[in-house]
N, C-alpha and C positions, 0 to 999 in steps of 0.2 A: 400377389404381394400384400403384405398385410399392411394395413391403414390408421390412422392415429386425426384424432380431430383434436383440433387447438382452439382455444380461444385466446385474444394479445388485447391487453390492458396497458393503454398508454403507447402514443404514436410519434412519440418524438425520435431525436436522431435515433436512436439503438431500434428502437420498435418499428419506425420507417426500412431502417435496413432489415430487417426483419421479415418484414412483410417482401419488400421486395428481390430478395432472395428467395423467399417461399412462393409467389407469386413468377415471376421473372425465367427463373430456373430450376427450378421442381425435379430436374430430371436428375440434378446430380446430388441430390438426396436420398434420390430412388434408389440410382445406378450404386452411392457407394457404402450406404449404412440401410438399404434396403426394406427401407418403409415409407409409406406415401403419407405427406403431411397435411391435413386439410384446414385451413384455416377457415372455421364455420362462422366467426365471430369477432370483432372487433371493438373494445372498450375506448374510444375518444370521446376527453369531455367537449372539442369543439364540432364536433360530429361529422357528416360525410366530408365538410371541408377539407379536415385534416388527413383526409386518406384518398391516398393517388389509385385505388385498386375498387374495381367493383366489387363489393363486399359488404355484408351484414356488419353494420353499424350500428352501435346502440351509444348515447349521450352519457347512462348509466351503467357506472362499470359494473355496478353489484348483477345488474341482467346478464353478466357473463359469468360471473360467480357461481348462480343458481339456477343457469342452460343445462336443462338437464344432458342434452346432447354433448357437452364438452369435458373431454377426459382430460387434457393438461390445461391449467392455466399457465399464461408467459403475465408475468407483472414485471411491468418495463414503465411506471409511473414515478417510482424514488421516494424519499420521504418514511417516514415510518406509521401513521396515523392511518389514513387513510389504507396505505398498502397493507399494513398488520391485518385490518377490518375484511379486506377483500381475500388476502388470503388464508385466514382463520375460516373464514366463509364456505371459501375453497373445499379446503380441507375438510370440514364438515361435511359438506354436498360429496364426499369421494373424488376430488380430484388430484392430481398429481399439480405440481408447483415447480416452474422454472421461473428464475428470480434473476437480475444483473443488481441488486439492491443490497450493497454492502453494509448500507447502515441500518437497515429490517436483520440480518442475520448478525450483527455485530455486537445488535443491542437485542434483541428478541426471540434468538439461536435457537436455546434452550426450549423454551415454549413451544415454539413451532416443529422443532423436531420430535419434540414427545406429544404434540398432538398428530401431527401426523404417521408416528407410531401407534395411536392407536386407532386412526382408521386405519391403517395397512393400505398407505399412499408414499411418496416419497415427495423428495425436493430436492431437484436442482441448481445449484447456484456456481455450479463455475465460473459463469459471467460477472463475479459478484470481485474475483480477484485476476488482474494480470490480463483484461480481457481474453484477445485470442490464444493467449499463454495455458496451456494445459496443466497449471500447476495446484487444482483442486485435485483433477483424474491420476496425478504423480502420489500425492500423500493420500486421497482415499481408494486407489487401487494401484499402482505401481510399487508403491514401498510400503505396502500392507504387511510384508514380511519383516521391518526391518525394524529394531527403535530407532525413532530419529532422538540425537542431541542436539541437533541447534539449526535451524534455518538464518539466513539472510539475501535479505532481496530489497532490490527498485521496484517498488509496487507503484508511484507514482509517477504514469508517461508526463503529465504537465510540468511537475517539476527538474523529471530529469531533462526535460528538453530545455528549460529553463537557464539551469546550469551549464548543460552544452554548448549552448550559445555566448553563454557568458566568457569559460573556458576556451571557445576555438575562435568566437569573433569579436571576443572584447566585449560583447553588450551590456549593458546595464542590466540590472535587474529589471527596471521600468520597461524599456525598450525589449525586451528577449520575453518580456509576461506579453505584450500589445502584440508580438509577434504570432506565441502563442492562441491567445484569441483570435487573431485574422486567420488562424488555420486551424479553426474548431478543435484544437486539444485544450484548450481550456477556456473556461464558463465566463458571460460575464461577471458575475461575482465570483470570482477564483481564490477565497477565503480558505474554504476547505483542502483544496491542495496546496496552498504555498504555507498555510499553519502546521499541515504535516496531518488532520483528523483523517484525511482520506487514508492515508498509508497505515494509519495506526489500527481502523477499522479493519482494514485489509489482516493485517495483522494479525491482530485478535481473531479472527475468522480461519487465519493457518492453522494458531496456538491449539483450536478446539479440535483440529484434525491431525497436528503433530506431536500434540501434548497429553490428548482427551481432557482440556482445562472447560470451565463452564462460558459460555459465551458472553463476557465480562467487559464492555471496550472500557469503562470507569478506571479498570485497573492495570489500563495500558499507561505509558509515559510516550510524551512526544513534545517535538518543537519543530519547526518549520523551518523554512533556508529564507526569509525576511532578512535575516542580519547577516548574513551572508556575501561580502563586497569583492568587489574585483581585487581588491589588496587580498584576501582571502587567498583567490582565487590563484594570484600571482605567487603568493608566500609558498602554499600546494605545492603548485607546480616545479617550484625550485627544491623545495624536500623530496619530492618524486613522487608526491601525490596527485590524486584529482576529488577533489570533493564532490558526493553526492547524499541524497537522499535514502539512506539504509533502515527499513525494521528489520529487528532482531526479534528471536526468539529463542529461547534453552532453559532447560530442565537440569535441576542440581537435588538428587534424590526424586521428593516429591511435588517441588515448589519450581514453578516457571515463572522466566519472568520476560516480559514481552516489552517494546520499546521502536520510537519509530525518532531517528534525529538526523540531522547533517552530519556526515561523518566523512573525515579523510580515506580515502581507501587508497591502499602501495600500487603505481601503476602496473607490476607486476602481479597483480589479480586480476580475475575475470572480471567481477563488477567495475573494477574502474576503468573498462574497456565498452561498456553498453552507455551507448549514445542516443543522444535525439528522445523520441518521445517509446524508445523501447524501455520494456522489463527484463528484470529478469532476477530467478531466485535459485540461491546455496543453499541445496536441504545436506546437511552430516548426519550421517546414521552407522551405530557398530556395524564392524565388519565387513561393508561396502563402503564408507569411506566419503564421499562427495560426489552429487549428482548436481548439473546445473542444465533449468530450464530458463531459455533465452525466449523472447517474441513480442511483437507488438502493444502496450497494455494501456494503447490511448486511442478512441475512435469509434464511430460504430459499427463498420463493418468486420471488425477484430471482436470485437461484444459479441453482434450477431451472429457469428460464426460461436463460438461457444453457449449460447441459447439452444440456436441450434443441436446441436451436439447433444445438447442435455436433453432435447425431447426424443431424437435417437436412442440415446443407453435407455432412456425411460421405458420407449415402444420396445427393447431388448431385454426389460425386467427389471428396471434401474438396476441398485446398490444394494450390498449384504445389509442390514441394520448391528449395529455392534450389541455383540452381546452383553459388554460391560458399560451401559450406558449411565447409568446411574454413578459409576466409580472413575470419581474426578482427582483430578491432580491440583495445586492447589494455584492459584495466579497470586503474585505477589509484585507490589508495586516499587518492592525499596529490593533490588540488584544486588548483587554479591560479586557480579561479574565486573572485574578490572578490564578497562580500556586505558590504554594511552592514550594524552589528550594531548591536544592544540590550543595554547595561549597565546592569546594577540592582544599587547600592553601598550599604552603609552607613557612614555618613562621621561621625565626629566632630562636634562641633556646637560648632567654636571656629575662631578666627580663622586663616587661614592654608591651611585643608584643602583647601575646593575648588582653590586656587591652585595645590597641588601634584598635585593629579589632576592637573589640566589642564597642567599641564609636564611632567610624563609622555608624554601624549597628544602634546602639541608636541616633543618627544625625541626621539620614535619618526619624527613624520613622518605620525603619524595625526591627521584633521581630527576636529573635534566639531560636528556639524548643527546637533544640539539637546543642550539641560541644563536637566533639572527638580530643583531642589531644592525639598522638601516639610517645614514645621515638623514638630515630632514632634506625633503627635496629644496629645490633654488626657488622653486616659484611657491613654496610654503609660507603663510605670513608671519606661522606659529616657528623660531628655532628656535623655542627655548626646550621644546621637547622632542622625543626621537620615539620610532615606533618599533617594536621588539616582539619577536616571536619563540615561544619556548614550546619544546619537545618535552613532553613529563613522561615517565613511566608508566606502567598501569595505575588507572586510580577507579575502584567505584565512584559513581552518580553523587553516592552522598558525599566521597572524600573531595569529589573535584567543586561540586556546591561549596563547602567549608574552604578550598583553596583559593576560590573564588573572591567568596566575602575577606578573608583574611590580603588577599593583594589587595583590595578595594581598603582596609587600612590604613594602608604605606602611602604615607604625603606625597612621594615621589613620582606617584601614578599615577595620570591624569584622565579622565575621557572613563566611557565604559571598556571591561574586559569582557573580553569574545573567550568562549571555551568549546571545544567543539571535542566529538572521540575521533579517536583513531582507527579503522579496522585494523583486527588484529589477526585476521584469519581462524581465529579460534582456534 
């Protein structure tokens, strides 16, 4: 059986489970992707403490960079500074690269892949999106044959669990994040997922394998499910929606444009049927039409499980390198693409208001689906105004911005305006 030596930089949850999968149960590595994995090396900065395996331990991660004995590096440390240095390092000394480090490839893609083009090494980074979700191995060898037009997916487990909880048991936002944390899907500082950078990065990281765009995340757009309330939630769910956490991606000629927001999706879609802390992603491609990968994308044993993996295909000869590497598509930050959007207003509760919403809307040229207006509750202290939900038509990013600012006008409208898209299935 042929043999593969590792060395794993960084021992936290992903890297722990790492180790102890490789360590634990070795055999069913052997038995099903038929190569023995040696773990010669170990990079923690808090040293033997931090590793439950007897094993070559080094303080300094660079000593595992420049072993000459180690053919794959696993960089499971995060961050981009430090990681970038180690496997730049890598790469130079001849090693191969497995990465779970969304924001090293999201922001530094480019570089690293054309360095290690020119040693004649590779890099994998499945773990980098959708954890144990095999949605890198889909767009870089499953729909090799296909053009894709447009992906969409829950790339973020923290937030969609977030929202699930909010959706099936009432919770707060507060109370449904604190929940999350007590069961390790999300960080103590849980910034980067509930603002949306996680998903966006993910993202960008598809765009470069569905699009061939440059590894760009600057020229992604995003926002986060913060503003997001149980009225929201409620409003949803009587339209026939469920609200989650959607990036997009799609290609109009040569120009893509990428995007990661809260977005309603028709409970009669797939996406608005994945709960808890799963993913899962809609790649559309000519001719074949819709493929959807569902699975776990919060955890580490789901991580580790696609590291994994990646030193596998690697010990099997990784990945083809494209031959049109150079010949990019372009990323563009300002959409073309019409969504239907979700307005949630506070209106005045006197004669005349709705009226003049609604001639706004007809001003513009924009339609209204639907309009809920709601009494104010009995235990509200505020009845001088009433809370109002409108259905619009497709509108670009930039048209529903201007829709925005111009209600925020009208005397009549009290509080902030929520605006959120609709999926549209594409």
């Amino acid at each position: 059986m042929k043999s593969i030596k590792v060395g794993v930089c960084g021992v936290g949850n992903v890297g722990g489970a790492v180790l102890e999968n490789l360590s634990n149960s070795p055999e069913i590595v052997e038995n099903n992707g038929g190569v023995k994995i040696d773990v010669i090396q170990v990079g923690a900065r808090k040293g033997k403490s931090a590793v439950s395996f007897d094993l070559n331990v080094t303080t300094d991660l660079l000593d595992v960079a420049n072993n000459p004995e180690v053919e794959v590096l696993i960089e499971l440390i995060g961050g981009c500074d430090l990681a970038k240095d180690l496997v730049e390092t890598s790469i130079r000394n001849g090693k191969h690269i497995v990465t779970a480090n969304k924001a090293l490839i999201a922001t530094h893609g480019d570089e690293l892949f054309e360095l290690a083009k020119e040693h004649n090494v590779q890099i994998g980074f499945e773990a980098s999106v959708a954890g144990g979700t095999p949605v890198i191995k889909a767009l870089r060898e499953g729909l090799v044959a296909n053009k894709v037009n447009w992906f969409a997916g829950i790339l973020n487990g923290t937030t969609n669990f977030i929202l699930s909880k909010m959706s099936d048991d009432q919770s707060s936002f507060e109370s449904a994040l604190k929940e999350a944390q007590d069961l390790g899907l999300a960080e103590a500082d849980p910034t980067m997922d509930v603002d949306g950078t996680d998903a966006a990065q993910k993202a960008s990281i598809l765009s470069a394998l569905a699009f061939n765009t440059p590894h760009n995340f600057e020229l992604v757009s995003y926002g986060g499910i913060e503003s997001v309330s149980q009225e929201d939630i409620s409003y949803a769910a009587d339209l026939g929606y469920s609200i989650k956490h959607i990036a997009y991606g799609s290609i109009e000629a040569n120009e893509v444009f990428v995007s990661a927001y809260p977005t309603l999706v028709p409970n009669d879609q797939l996406l608005s049927q994945v709960g808890m802390q799963m993913n899962a992603l809609e790649v559309n491609c000519d001719g074949l039409g819709s493929t959807v990968y569902y699975g776990p994308g919060a955890g580490p044993k789901p991580t580790a499980s696609a590291v994994i993996a990646d030193i596998v295909d690697i010990s099997n000869g990784g990945w083809p390198v494209s031959k049109n590497f150079a010949s990019k598509n372009l990323l563009s930050k300002e959409s073309q693409q019409g969504f239907s959007r979700y307005f949630n207003l506070t209106i005045k509760n006197e004669a005349g208001a709705i009226a003049k919403v609604s001639s706004l809307f007809a001003s513009k040229n924009i339609s209204i689906e639907a309009l809920i207006q709601n009494e104010s509750k009995a235990n509200q202290a505020d009845h001088t105004h009433v809370p109002v939900v409108i259905i619009s038509g497709p509108l670009t990013d930039e048209k529903a911005f201007e829709m925005t600012k111009d209600l925020h006008s009208i005397d009549e409208i009290a509080q902030s305006i929520k605006q959120f898209r609709i999926h549209n299935a594409l």
